[in-house]
C-alpha positions, 0 to 999 in steps of 0.5 A: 623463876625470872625471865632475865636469867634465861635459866631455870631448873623447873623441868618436871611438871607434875600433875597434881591429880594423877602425880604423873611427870612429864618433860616440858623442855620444848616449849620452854626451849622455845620461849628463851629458856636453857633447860636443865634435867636435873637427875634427882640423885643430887637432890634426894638426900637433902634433909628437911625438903618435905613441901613442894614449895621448899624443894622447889625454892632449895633447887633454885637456890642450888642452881644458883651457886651451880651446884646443879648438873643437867642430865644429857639429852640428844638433839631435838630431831632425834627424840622422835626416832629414839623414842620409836627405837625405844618402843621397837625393843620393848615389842621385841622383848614383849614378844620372847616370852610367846617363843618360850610359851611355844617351847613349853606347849611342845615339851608338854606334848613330847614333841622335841621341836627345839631339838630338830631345829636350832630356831622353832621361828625359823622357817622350818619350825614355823612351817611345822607349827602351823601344820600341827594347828592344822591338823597334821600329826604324821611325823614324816608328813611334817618333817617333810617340810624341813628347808634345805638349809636345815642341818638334821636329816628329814629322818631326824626331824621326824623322830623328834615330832612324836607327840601326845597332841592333847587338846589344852596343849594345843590351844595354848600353842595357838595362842602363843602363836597367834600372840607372836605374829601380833607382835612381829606385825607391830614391829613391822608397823614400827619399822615402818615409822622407823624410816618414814622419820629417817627421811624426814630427819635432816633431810639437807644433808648429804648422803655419802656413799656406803662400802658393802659389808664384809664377808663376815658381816654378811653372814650375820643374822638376827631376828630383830634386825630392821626389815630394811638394814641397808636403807637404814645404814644410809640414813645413819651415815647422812645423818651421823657423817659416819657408819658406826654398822662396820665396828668390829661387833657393831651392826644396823641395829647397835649403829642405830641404837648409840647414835640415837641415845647419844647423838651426833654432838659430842662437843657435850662430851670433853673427851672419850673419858666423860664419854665413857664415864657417862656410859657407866663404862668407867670405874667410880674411884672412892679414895679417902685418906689416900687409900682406895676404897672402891673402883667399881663400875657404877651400876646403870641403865644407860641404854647406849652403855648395854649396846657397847656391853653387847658389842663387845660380848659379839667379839669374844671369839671374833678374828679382829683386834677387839677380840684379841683385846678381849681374851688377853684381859679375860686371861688376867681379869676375868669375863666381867671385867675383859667385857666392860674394859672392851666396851670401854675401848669400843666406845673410845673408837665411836667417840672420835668416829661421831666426834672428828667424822673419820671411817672406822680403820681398823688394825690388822691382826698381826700388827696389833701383836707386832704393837704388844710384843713392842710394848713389852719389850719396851718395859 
């Protein structure tokens, strides 16, 4: 590696006792160096590279010639909040099994909770829970505690909550319990590192002002939603220039997720087509002797690609242009391929959104069909 060159494909080191990697582009960044992350797909094939000394001297040499891509990596001020976002959404998937362990202890006790309310974390079935650990076992006492929001009647409820109450039953409702609110307080911990590092991200730069949600966005709710979504909205449209929260299937939680795995420097993209690509939401055509072999979307783990995947997923039924979009290609397609071709076009709108900082504008329903009947007559 020769300091004159001021690149280098050394970015893992590997500790020679415990065989654990880790990424040391920051202090290398800070000595002159351009680093690379090299993806060890285009390396793995390679014949004959057994020893570290060989592989190593084989990667120079290819990233010599150039033959050698750097994977993508945002900017530097955003690691620290997408690796606490990371380690948020693995508290929340650690967390659901405890629900389904909740769900069993009741069944397995005849006690239809589930099927008295629609959510048993909810306030109703929270306070129900509680009160079963606390000893009560009158149907009626406990239907009693129903909110006034809850759609089953008190006599409903109170059929559903006849039960066996065995000791065993019980204590692993206990524990699940117990599990859960550990859980939903280290999530509470982490939400508020979340936003201690949203003030201290780019601080200088201006805030603009952020338009209130829409009916429809206002009644949409979700368990895993940051405590504080209009602080946070605030945050992305300082830091990003603009709120990705008002896309047509997008909220605070999707909003935060693209912006901190993609970033806010799409110059790194050419166009939305290596956007899309990268997010693996691009067919990978192989053609040889002019014929098409495969077309299909490369199976990947990209974490941006998911929340565009789940985006559109939220507007299958949606009143909007997405939605449309959707069920006319889920018509010829399928729901596979109507939900990747819809992420595909959600993502396109994102990318020049976060690329030529303009708002979200979206087409109303009627002149979006005016548009297709036009282009078909047209053909």
């Amino acid at each position: 590696m020769s300091r004159k060159s001021k690149r280098t494909s050394g970015i893992e080191e590997t500790h020679p006792f415990n065989g654990m990697s880790r990424i040391n582009l920051h202090a290398a960044g800070r000595q002159g160096f351009a680093c690379l992350l090299i993806s060890s797909r285009s390396l793995r094939r390679v014949a004959g590279r057994k020893s570290d000394i060989s592989d190593a001297q084989w990667i120079q040499t290819l990233h010599t010639y150039g033959l050698l891509e750097g994977s993508f990596r945002p900017q530097g001020d955003l690691v620290a909040l997408r690796t606490l976002l990371r380690h948020r959404s693995q508290l929340a998937e650690h967390r659901s099994p405890h629900i389904q362990h909740m769900q069993k202890a009741l069944l397995q006790m005849h006690v239809q909770l589930s099927q008295a309310v629609t959510d048993i974390t909810g306030m109703t079935g929270q306070k129900i829970m509680r009160a079963i650990l606390a000893g009560v076992r009158d149907p009626q006492t406990l239907a009693a505690m129903r909110e006034p929001g809850c759609k089953k009647s008190e006599e409903e409820i109170g059929k559903a909550l006849t039960g066996t109450w065995r000791e065993e039953h019980l204590f692993v409702l206990q524990q699940s319990i117990l599990l859960y609110d550990f859980y939903t307080q280290q999530i509470q911990s982490c939400d508020e590192e979340i936003e201690r590092l949203y003030g201290l991200t780019r601080p200088d730069w201006e805030a603009g002002e952020v338009e209130p949600f829409s009916r429809r966005k206002k009644n949409s709710h979700s368990k895993n939603m940051p405590q504080h979504p209009e602080e946070i909205r605030q945050h992305l449209k300082r830091i990003s220039g603009v709120d990705l929260s008002v896309v047509d299937g997008f909220g605070v939680s999707l909003a935060q997720t693209v912006i901190m795995e993609v970033g806010t420097d799409m110059s790194k993209f050419p166009d939305e087509k290596h956007f899309c690509s990268w997010l693996g939401l691009a067919p990978k055509h192989e053609i040889s002797g002019g014929k098409v072999l495969k077309n299909n979307t490369l199976k990947t783990k990209n974490r941006a690609g998911q929340a565009f995947r789940m985006a559109a997923q939220s507007v299958k039924k949606a009143a909007s242009v997405f939605g449309i979009f959707y069920r006319r290609l889920r018509a010829r397609l399928g729901p596979s391929q109507a939900t990747v071709a819809t992420a595909h076009a959600i993502a396109r709108v994102v990318y020049r959104m976060l690329k030529y900082r303009i708002e979200y504008e979206p087409l109303s329903v009627n002149e979006y069909r005016d548009s297709m009947k036009r282009s078909r007559l047209s053909i």
